[in-house]
C-alpha positions as CSV (number, residue, x, y, z in Angstrom):
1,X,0.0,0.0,0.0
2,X,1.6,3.6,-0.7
3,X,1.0,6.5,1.2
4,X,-1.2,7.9,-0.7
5,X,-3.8,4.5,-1.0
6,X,-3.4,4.6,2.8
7,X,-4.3,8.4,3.1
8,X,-7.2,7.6,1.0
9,X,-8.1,4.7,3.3
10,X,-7.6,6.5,6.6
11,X,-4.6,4.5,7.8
12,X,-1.7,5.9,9.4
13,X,1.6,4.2,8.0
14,X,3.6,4.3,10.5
15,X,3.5,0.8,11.4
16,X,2.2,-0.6,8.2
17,X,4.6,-1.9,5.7
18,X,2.6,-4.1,3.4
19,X,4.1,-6.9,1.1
20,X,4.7,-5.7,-2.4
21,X,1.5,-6.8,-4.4
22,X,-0.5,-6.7,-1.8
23,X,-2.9,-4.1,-0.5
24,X,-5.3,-3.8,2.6
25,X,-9.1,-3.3,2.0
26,X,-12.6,-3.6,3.9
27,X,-14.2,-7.6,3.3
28,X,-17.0,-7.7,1.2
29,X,-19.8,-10.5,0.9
30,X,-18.6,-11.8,-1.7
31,X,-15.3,-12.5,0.1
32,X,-17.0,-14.5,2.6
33,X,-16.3,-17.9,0.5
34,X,-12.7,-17.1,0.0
35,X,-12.0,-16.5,3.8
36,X,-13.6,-19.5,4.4
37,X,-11.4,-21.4,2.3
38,X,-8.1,-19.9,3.6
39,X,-9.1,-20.4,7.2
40,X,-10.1,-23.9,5.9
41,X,-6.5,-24.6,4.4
42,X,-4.6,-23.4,7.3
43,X,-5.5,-26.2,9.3
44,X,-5.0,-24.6,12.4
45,X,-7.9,-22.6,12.7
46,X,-11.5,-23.4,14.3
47,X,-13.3,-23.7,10.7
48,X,-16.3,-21.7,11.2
49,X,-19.5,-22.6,8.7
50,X,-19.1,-21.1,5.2
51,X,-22.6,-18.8,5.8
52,X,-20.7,-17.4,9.5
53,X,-17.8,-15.9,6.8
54,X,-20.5,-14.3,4.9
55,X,-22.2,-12.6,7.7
56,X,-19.2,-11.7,9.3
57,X,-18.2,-9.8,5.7
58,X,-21.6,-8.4,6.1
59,X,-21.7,-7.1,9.9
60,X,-18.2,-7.2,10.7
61,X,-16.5,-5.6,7.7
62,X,-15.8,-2.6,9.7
63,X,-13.7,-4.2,12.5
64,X,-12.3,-7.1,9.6
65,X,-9.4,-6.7,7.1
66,X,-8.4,-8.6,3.9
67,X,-5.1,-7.5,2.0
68,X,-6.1,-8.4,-1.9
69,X,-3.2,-9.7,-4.1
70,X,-3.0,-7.4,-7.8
71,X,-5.7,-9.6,-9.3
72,X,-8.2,-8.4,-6.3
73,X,-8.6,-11.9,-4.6
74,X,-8.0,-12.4,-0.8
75,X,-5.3,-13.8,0.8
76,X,-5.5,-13.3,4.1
77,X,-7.6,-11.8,6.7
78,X,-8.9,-10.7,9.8
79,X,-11.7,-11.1,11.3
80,X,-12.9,-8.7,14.6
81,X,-15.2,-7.3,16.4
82,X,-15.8,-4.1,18.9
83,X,-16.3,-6.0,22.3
84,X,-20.2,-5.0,23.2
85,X,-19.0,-4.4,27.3
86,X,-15.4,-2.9,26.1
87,X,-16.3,-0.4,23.3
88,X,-12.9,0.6,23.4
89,X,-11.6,-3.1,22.9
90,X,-11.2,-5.0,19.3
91,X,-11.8,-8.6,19.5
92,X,-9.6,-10.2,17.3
93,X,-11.4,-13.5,16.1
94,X,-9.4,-14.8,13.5
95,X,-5.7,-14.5,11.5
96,X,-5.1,-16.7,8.7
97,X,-2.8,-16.0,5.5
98,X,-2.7,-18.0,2.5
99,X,0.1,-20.8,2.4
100,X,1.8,-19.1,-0.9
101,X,1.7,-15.7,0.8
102,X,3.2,-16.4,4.4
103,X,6.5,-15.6,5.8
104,X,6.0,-11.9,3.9
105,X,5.1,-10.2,7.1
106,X,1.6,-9.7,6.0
107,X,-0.7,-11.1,9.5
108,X,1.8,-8.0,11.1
109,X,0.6,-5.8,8.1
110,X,-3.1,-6.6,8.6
111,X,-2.8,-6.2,12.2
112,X,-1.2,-2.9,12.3
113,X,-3.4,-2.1,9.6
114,X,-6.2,-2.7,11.0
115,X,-5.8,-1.8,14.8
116,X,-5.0,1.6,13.1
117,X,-8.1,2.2,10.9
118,X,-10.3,1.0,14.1
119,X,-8.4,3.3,16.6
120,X,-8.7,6.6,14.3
121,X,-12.5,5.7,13.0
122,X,-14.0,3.8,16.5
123,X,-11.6,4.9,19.0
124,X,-10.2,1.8,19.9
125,X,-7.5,1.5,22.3
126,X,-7.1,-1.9,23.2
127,X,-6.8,-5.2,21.1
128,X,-7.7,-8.9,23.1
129,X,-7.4,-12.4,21.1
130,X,-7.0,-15.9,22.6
131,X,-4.1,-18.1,21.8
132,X,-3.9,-21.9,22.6
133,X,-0.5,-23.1,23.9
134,X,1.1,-24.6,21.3
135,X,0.4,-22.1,19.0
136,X,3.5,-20.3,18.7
137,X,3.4,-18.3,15.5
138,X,-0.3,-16.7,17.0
139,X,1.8,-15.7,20.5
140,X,4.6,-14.4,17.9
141,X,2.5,-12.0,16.4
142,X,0.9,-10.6,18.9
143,X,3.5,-10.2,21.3
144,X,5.6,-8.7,18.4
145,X,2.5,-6.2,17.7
146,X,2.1,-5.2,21.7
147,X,6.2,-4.3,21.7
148,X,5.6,-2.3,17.8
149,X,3.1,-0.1,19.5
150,X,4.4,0.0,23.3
151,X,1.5,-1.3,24.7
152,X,1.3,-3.8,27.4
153,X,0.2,-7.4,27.4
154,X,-1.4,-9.3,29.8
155,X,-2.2,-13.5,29.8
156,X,-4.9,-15.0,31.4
157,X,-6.8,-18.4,30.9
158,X,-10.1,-17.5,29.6
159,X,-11.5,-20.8,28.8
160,X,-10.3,-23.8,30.4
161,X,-10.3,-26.6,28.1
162,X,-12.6,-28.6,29.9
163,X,-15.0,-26.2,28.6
164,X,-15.1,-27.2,25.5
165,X,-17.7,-30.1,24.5
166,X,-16.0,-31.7,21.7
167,X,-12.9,-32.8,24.3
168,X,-9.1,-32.9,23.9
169,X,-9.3,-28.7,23.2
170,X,-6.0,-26.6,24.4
171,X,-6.9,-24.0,27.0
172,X,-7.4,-20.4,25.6
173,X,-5.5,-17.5,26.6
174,X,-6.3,-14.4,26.5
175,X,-4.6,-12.0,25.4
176,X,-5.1,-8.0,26.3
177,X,-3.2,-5.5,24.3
178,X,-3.2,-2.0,25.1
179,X,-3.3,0.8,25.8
180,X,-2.6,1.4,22.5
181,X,-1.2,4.5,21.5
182,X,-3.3,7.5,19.8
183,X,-3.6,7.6,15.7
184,X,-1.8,10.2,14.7
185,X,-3.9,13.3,12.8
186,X,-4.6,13.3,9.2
187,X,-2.0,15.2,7.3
């Protein structure tokens, strides 16, 4: 993304370096199929139904990201939400890149991207996602983000794994992220 698409988009560049190729943009509907099938392929992900993608392009878009490659098509995303009893808090739900796209920096890209869009337009000031155990690229990434932006991080199980019905489920962590720093003003 140059600095001028990102001006357009009301994203401060400061912590954004996007993969050549690749730009951020706001999901669409008809991106809900294509999200699907990258969470799908990661094989690491909770696979949500196909129709919770589409609705989550549809009510979500707001607090959700997708960096396109040049032909337009998604290859990765985020998916988030403004916490209803935090309105200050972003929910990050899900992270997933496609396999020919990773190791490019671009979950860090989205992220950054992302936090900072919902920050300037919703005043967001804190991030929370939960992280199994053993999933060390997820920790990676956020705890790389919380030291980018000087915010603190703090760990808590938030669901034991005994919770879970379908058995033999990691514990999730909780992660809180924040305070995040102020977007700078428009230029």
């Amino acid at each position: 993304m140059t600095a001028a698409q990102a001006a357009l988009a009301g994203v401060d560049t400061e912590f954004l370096e996007m993969p050549e190729g690749l730009e951020l943009d706001t999901p669409r509907v008809e991106d809900g199929a294509a999200i699907w099938r990258i969470a799908r392929d990661s094989k690491v992900l909770d696979l949500n139904s196909s129709y919770s993608y589409l609705l989550w392009c549809r009510d979500f878009a707001a607090t959700s990201v997708v960096a396109r490659d040049g032909g337009g098509e998604p290859v990765g995303f985020i998916t988030g939400y403004i916490r209803p009893e935090r309105p200050q808090t972003l929910v990050v739900w899900q992270v997933a890149v496609d396999h020919a796209q990773r190791g490019r920096g671009l979950a860090a890209a989205l992220l950054d991207g992302l936090t900072l869009r919902v920050a300037g337009g919703l005043g967001v000031r804190s991030v929370e996602t939960t992280i199994t155990p053993d999933n060390a690229p997820s920790n990676r990434l956020f705890s790389s983000f919380a030291e980018r932006h000087g915010a603190a991080v703090e760990r808590e199980v938030l669901f034991d794994g005994g919770l879970f019905p379908d058995g033999g489920h990691e514990p999730e962590v909780l992660y809180r992220i924040g305070p995040l720093a102020a977007p700078a003003p428009p230029r």
